[in-house]
C-alpha positions in Angstrom: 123.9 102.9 83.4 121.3 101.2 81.6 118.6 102.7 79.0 115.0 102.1 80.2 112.4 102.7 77.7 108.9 102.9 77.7 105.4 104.4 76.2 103.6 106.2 78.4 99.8 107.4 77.7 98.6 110.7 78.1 97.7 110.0 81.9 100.9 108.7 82.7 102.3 111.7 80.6 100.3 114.0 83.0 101.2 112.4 85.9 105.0 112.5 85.2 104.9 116.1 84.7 102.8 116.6 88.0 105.5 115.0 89.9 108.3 116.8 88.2 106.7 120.1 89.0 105.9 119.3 92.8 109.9 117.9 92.7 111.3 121.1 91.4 109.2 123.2 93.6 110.8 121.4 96.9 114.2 121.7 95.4 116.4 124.2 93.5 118.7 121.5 91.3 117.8 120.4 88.0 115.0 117.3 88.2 116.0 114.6 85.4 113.1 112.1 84.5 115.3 109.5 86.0 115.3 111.1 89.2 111.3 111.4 89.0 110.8 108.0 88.7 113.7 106.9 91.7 111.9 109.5 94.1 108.6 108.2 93.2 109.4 104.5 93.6 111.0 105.8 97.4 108.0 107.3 98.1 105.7 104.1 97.0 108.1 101.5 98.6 105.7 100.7 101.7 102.3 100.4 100.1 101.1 96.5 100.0 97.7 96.9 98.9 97.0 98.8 95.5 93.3 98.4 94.1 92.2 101.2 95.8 95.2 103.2 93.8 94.7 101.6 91.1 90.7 101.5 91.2 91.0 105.6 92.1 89.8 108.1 89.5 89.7 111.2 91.4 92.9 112.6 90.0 91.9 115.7 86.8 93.8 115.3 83.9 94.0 119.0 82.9 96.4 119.3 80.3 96.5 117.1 77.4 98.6 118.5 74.9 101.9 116.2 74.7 103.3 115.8 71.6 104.8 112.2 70.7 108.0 112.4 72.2 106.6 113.2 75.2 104.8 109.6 75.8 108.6 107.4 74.8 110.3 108.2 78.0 114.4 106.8 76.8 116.1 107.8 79.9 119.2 106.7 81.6 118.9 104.8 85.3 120.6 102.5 87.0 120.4 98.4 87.4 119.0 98.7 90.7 116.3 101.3 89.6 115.5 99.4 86.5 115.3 95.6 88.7 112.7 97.4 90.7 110.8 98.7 87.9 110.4 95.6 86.6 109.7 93.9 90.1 106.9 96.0 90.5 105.6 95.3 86.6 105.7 91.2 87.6 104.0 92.4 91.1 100.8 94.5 89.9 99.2 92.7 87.6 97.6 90.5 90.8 95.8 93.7 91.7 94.1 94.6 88.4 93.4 90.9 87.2 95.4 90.5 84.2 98.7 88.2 83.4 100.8 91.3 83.1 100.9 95.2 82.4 103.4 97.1 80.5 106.2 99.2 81.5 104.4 102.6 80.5 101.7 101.3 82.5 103.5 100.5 85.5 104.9 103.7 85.9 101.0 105.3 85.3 100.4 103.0 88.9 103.9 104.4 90.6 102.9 108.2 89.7 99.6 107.8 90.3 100.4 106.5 94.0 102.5 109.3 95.1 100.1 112.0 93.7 97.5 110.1 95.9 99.6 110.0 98.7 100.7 113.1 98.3 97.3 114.8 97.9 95.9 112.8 100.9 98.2 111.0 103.1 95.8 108.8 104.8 94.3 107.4 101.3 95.3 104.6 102.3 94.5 104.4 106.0 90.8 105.3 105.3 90.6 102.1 104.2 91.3 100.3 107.6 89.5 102.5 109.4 86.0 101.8 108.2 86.6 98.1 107.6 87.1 98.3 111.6 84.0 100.2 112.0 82.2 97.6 110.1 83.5 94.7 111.8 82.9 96.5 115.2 78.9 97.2 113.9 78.4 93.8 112.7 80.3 91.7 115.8 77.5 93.3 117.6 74.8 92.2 115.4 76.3 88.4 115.4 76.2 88.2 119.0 72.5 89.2 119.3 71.7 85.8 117.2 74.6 83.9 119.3 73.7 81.8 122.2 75.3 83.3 125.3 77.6 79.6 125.8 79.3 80.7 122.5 79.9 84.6 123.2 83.7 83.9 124.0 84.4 81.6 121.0 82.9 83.9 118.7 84.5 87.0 119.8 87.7 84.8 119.8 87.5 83.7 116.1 86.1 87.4 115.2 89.6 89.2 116.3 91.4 86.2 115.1 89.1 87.3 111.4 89.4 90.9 111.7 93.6 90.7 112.9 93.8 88.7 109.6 91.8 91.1 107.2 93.1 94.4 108.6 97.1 92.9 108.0 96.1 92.7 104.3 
């Protein structure tokens, strides 16, 4: 067992102990940060696409008063947890537009992701569902200045462009 450490902001701070509570609530053992962060990074494991976690602000930071050892998480977690910590620090940056993030603010992304999830379990869906409607509303506006020869080429390359932008 390995010793992660990290700073963590207030946000992150707030998010951590969000999580812990909704963790304790569903179970009666004791919750150890370490086993926060490994049920948060389960929960997380099957999202590809994060700016709209990332980009979300809809999440009320209502209590504020940590004191300083509460944002230097030292905990104790294993190889395996820490590798995918890390993968997920080299992986995120892509999505917010900068060469690389910090480990306090990697976990803010994790946290932040399962409160979203948890809060709303289609957040993430939403998102497919009205780029489909907009495709489906403009497709019909393209054919309308299409000649009719070029109807089934257009709707051909269309699916092929909407099949493309719904898988990312």
């Amino acid at each position: 067992m390995n010793y992660f450490q990290a700073r963590i902001s207030i946000e992150t701070a707030y998010y951590f102990n969000y999580l812990k509570k909704i963790y304790q609530d569903e179970t009666t053992d004791y919750i150890t940060q370490a086993f926060v962060i490994a049920k948060a990074i389960d929960e997380i494991s099957g999202i590809n696409s994060w700016e709209k976690i990332i980009s979300d602000n809809s999440i009320k930071i209502e209590n504020t008063n940590f004191e300083e050892k509460d944002l230097r998480l030292r905990i104790q977690i294993t190889p395996q947890l820490e590798e995918t910590i890390k993968y997920y620090k080299s992986y995120l940056p892509q999505f917010i537009g900068t060469r690389s993030i910090t480990l306090g603010v990697t976990l803010k992304f994790i946290l932040k992701a399962v409160i979203l999830l948890r809060k709303n379990p289609d957040f993430l869906n939403s998102t497919s569902q009205n780029i489909e409607e907009i495709f489906e509303i403009y497709e019909q506006k393209i054919l309308d200045y299409i000649a009719p020869a070029n109807h089934s080429q257009f709707i051909q390359l269309f699916t092929e462009l909407k099949t493309e932008s719904i898988r990312k």
